[in-house]
C-alpha positions in Angstrom: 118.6 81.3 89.2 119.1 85.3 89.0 121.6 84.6 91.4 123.6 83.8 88.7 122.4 86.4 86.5 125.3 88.9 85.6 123.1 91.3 84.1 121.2 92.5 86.9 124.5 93.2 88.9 123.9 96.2 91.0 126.3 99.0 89.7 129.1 100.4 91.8 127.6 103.7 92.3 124.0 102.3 92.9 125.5 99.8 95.3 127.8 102.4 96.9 125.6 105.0 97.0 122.5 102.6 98.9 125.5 101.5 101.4 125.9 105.1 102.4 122.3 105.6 102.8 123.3 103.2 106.0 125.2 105.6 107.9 122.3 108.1 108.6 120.0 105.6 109.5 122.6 104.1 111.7 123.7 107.4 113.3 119.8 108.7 114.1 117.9 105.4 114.9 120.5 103.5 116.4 121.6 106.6 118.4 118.1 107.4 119.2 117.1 103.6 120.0 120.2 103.2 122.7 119.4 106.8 124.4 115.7 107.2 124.4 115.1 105.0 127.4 117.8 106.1 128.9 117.3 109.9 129.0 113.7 109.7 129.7 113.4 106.7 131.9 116.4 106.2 133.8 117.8 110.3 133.7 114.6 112.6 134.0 112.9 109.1 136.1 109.7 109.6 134.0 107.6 107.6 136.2 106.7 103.9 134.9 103.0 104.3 134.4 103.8 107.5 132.1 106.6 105.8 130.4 104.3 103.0 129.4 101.2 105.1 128.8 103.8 107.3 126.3 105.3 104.0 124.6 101.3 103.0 123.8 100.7 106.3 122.0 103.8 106.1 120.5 103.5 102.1 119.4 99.9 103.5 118.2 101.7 106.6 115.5 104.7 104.3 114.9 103.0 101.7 113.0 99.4 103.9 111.5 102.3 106.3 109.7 104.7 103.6 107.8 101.7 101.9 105.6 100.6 105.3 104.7 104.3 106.8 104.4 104.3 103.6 101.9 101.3 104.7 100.1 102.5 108.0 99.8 105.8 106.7 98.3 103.9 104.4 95.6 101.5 106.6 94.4 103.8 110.1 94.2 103.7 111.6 90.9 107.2 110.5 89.1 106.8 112.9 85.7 106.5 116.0 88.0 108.8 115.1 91.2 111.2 112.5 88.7 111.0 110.0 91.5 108.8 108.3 93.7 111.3 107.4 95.9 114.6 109.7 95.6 112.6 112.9 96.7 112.0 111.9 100.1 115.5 111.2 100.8 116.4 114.5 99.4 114.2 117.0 101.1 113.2 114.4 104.1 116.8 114.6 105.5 117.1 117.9 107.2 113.8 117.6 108.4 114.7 114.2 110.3 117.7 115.4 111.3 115.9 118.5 113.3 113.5 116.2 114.5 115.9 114.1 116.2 117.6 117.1 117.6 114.3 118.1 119.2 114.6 114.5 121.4 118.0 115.7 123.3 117.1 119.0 124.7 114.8 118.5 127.5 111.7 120.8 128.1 112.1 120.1 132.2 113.9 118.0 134.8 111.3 117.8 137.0 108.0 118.3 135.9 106.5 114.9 135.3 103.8 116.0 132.8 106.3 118.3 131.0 108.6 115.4 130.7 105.7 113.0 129.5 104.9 115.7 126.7 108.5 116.3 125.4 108.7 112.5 125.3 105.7 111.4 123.4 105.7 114.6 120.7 109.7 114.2 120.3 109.7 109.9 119.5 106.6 110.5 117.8 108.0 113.1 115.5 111.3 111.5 115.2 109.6 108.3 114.1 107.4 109.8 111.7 110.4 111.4 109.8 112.2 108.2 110.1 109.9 106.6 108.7 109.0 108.4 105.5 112.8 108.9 105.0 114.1 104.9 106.0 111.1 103.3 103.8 111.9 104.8 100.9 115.5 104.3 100.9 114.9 100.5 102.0 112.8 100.2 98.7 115.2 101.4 96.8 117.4 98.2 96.8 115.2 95.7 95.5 114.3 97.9 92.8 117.5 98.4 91.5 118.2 94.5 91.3 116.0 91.5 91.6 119.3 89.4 92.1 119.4 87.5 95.6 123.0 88.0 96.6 123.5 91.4 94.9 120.3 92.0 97.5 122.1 90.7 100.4 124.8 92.2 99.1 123.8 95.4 99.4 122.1 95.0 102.6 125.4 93.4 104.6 127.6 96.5 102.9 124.8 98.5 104.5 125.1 96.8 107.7 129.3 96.9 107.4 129.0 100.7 106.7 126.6 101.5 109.7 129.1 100.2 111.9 132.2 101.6 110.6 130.6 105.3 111.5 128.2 103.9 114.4 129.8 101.8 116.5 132.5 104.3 117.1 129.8 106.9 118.4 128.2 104.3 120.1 131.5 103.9 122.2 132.1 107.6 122.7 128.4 107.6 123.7 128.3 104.6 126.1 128.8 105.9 129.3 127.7 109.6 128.4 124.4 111.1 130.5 122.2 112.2 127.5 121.3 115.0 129.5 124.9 116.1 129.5 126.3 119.4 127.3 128.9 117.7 125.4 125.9 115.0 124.7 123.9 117.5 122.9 126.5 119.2 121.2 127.8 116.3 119.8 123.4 115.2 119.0 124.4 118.5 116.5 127.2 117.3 114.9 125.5 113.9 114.1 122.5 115.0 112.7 124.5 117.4 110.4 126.7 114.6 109.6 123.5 112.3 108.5 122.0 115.0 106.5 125.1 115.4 104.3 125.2 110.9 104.0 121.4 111.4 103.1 122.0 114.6 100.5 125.1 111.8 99.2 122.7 108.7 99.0 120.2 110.8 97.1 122.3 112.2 94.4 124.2 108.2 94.0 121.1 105.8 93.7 118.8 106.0 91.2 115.5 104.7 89.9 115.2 101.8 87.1 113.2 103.9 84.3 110.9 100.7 83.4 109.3 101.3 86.9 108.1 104.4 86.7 104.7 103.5 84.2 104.1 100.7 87.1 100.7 101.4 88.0 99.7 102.5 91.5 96.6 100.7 93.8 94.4 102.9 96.0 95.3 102.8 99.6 92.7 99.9 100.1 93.4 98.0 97.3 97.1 98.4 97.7 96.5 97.3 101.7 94.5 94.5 100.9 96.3 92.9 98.1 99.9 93.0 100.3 97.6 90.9 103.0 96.8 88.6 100.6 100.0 86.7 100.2 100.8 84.1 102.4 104.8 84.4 102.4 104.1 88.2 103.6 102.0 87.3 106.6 104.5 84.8 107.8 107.1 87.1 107.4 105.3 89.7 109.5 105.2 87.1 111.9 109.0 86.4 111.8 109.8 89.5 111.6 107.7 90.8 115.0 109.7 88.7 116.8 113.1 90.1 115.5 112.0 93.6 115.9 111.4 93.1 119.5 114.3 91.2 120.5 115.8 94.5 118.7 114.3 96.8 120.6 115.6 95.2 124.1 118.8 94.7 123.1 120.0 98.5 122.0 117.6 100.5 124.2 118.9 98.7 127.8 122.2 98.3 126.6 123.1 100.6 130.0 121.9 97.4 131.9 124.9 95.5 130.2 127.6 97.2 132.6 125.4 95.3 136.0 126.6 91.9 134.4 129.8 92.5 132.2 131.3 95.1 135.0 133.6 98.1 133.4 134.0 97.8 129.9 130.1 96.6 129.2 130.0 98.5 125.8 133.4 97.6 124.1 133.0 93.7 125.0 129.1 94.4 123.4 130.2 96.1 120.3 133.0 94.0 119.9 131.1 90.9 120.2 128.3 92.7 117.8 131.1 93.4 115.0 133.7 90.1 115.3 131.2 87.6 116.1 127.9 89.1 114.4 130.0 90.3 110.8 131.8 87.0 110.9 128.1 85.2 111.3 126.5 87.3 108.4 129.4 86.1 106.1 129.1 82.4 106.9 125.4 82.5 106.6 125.6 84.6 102.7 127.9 82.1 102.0 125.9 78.9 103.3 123.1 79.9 100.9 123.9 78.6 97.4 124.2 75.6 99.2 121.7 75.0 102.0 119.3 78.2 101.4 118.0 81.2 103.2 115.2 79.1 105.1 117.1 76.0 106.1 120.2 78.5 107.5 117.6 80.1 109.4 116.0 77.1 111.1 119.6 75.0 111.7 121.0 78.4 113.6 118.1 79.4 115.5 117.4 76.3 116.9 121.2 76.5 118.5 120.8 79.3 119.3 117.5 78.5 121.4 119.7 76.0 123.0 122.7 78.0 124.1 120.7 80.8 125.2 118.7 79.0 127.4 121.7 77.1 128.8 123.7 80.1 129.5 120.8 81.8 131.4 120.7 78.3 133.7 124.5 78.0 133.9 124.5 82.4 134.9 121.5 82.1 137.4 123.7 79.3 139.2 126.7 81.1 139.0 126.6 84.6 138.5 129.6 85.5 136.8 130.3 88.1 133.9 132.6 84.9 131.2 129.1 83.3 131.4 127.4 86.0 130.3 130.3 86.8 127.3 129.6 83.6 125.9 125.7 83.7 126.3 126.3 86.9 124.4 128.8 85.0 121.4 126.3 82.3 121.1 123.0 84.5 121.2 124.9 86.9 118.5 127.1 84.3 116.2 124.0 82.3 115.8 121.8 85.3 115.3 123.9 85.7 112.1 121.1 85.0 109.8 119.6 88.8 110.5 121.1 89.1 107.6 118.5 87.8 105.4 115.5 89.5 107.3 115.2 92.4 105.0 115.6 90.7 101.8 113.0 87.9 103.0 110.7 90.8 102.8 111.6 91.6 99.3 110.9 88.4 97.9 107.1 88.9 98.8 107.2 92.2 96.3 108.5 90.5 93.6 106.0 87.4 94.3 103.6 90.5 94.0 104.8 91.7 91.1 104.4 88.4 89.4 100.8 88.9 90.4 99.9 92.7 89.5 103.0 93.5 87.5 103.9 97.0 89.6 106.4 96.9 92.2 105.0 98.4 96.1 108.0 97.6 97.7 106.5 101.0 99.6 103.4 99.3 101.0 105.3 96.5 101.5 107.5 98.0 103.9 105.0 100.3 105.6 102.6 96.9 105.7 105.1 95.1 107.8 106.0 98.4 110.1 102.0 98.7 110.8 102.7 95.4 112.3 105.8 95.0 113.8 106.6 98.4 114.7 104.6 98.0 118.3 107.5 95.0 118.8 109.7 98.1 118.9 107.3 99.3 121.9 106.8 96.1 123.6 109.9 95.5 123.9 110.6 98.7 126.5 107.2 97.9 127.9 108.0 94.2 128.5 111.1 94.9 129.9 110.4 97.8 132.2 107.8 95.9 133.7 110.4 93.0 134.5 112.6 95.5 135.6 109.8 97.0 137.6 109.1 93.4 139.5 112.9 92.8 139.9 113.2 96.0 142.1 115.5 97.7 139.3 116.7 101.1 140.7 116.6 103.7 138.3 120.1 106.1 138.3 121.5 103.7 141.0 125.2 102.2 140.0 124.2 99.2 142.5 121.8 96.9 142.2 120.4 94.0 144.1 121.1 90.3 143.7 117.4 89.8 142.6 117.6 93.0 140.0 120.1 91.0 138.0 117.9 88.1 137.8 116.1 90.0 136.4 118.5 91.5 134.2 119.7 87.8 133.0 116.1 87.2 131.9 115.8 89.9 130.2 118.8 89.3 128.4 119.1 85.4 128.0 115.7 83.8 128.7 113.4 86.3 126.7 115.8 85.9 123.3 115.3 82.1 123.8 111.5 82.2 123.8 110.9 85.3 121.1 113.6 83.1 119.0 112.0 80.0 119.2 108.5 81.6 118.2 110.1 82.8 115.2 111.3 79.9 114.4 107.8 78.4 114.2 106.8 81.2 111.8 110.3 80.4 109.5 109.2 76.5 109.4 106.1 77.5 107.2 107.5 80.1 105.1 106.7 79.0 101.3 109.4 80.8 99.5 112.4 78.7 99.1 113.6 75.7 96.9 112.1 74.7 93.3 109.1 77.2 94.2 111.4 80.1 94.8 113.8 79.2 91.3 110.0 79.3 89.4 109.2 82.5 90.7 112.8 84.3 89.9 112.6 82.8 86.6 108.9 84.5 85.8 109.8 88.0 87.4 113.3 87.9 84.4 110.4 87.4 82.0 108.4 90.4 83.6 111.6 92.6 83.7 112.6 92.1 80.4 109.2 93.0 79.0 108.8 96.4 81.1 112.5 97.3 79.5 111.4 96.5 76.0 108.2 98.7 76.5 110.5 101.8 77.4 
């Protein structure tokens, strides 16, 4: 297998440079994704209905924009820009970074439609951005190597880098109102920060030369053909369900602090890091041996179990250790996230095998048209639980039935969403001999495009 394969070995400053790319996108998503809710929701108190109504429009924009961000990226002119997928990072960067800016200063405090405005033009903008700029550095990786492990590789060095510059904001941040000054001011500082990682990322990675002839589909063709393949649309599938557990997790990580009492966000973070790094290693080392799809299946199904266990065991007995080791079990055996993002990659280089071009772009913006509203029904889900478990916005306090509701939210749904994904993972057709015959045709493809250049 390619896994083997010294010669397509990511280089240092390829696989350096792609790492760093994670810092940004860590600093401005993940920022943005644990404060959003929180500043509009729970701070200005947008009402429920608005907050909904806003999270439809803005599920509608944040999955329409990422197939045709995709296109865009494909089908860009590489003999006059030199890239197809470099230039965005390069010039996209500053613009993102203002666009996040534009979430943190708020247009009015009291004014409920004023308040619904600023929210739905400032995610919508800030997605948009992120999305052009995230795609195209996403696609870079599996361009430059069609190696398994150098691909998770490079995404757990992403992950590792993210956190060494995130989770330490995220601590700082924790407890601070997003409608504070020193909130804003330090909003500046990271999106400054991110543009220089971005400017860094561009100048390091760099497209593979025998790509750049590939040919490019119109935008129906190109849609059509990615919906075509089987191991996509199960992905999709999969990968819905991860998004939205996602999406609950970070952006009501406030509501952690009602169960886990004073120190909610360094027992989350450390949990996320010890337990969730230590996970990802075991799992990238389990798969010469047992493979991506088995991993996948043997630790979600514990996971299923402990989760729903621990929500019992914390509804009986509401205590905050429970909840800790709902938390270890929900995260350790969550440890196969690593794999989610390469999973995806294999179904470009099954496409390859079939059109000989590589649309990791469409690929990527394909799956975001569909499992980009997860990242909206997750809030919408879970303010409506909130909303029937008498959650008081702002309050410090909350009622016995409130944290049922917050146990659900945070135990029972992950058991469910898992255990649907798992259904998805059980028919996925890439893996074992069929998976070793398809790495060995895309060598053959490679090795042709080089000898053509």
């Amino acid at each position: 297998m390619l896994s083997d394969n010294r010669k397509d070995r990511l280089s240092s400053r390829n696989l350096w440079g792609y790492a760093i790319g994670a810092i940004p996108a860590g600093l401005l998503a993940y920022v943005f994704s644990l404060k959003y809710v929180e500043l509009f929701y729970d701070d200005l108190q947008l009402q429920p209905m608005l907050f909904i109504i806003g999270q439809v429009i803005y599920m509608t924009i944040n999955a329409l924009n990422d197939p045709l961000s995709g296109q865009l990226s494909d089908r860009t002119n590489r003999k006059r820009w030199g890239s197809r997928r470099i230039i965005y990072i390069k010039y996209g960067a500053p613009i993102w970074a203002l666009t996040f800016l534009l979430v943190w200063f708020p247009w009015s405090f009291d004014d409920q439609i004023v308040i619904f405005v600023h929210y739905v033009i400032s995610i919508c903008l800030f997605d948009t951005l992120l999305t052009l700029v995230v795609l195209v550095w996403m696609a870079l990786l599996p361009e430059m190597t069609s190696d398994l492990d150098q691909r998770n590789k490079g995404n757990f060095l992403s992950l590792v880098f993210g956190a060494i510059f995130v989770v330490p904001f995220f601590l700082i941040l924790g407890d601070m109102k997003p409608t504070s000054q020193s909130f804003q001011v330090l909003m500046i500082i990271i999106a400054i920060v991110s543009t220089i990682f971005l400017w860094l990322t561009a100048y390091l990675c760099e497209e593979k030369p025998e790509y750049q002839k590939d040919k490019s589909f119109t935008l129906w063709k190109s849609v059509k053909e990615t919906l075509k393949l089987r191991s996509f649309l199960i992905f999709i599938g999969f990968n819905f369900c991860s998004v939205f557990l996602t999406s609950i997790g970070l952006s009501y990580l406030f509501l952690w602090s009602f169960i886990l009492g004073a120190g909610a966000t360094y027992i989350y973070f450390g949990i996320y890091i010890i337990v969730g790094y230590g996970s990802n290693i075991l799992c990238m080392r389990l798969r010469p041996k047992w493979g991506t799809k088995k991993i996948i299946l043997r630790f979600g199904i514990i996971r299923v179990i402990g989760l729903i266990i621990s929500f019992i065991t914390l509804i009986l007995i509401q205590n905050s250790l429970i909840a800790i080791v709902g938390l270890i079990i929900s995260t350790f055996f969550g440890g196969y996230s690593v794999f989610i993002v390469p999973i995806m990659y294999l179904s470009a280089d099954e496409d390859e095998i079939n059109h000989e071009t590589r649309r990791e772009g469409m690929f990527l913006g394909m799956n975001a048209l569909f499992t980009k509203p997860a990242a909206s029904l997750g809030p919408i889900i879970a303010t409506i639980i909130l909303e029937l478990y008498l959650y008081a916005p702002g309050s410090e306090i909350q009622s016995p039935t409130t944290l049922i509701g917050i146990d659900i939210l945070f135990l029972l749904i992950p058991a469910i969403v898992t255990a649907i994904s798992l259904i998805f993972m059980y028919f996925y057709p890439l893996h074992g001999e069929k998976l070793n015959d398809m790495r060995e045709k895309l060598e053959v493809i490679h090795n042709a495009k080089k000898q053509k250049i």
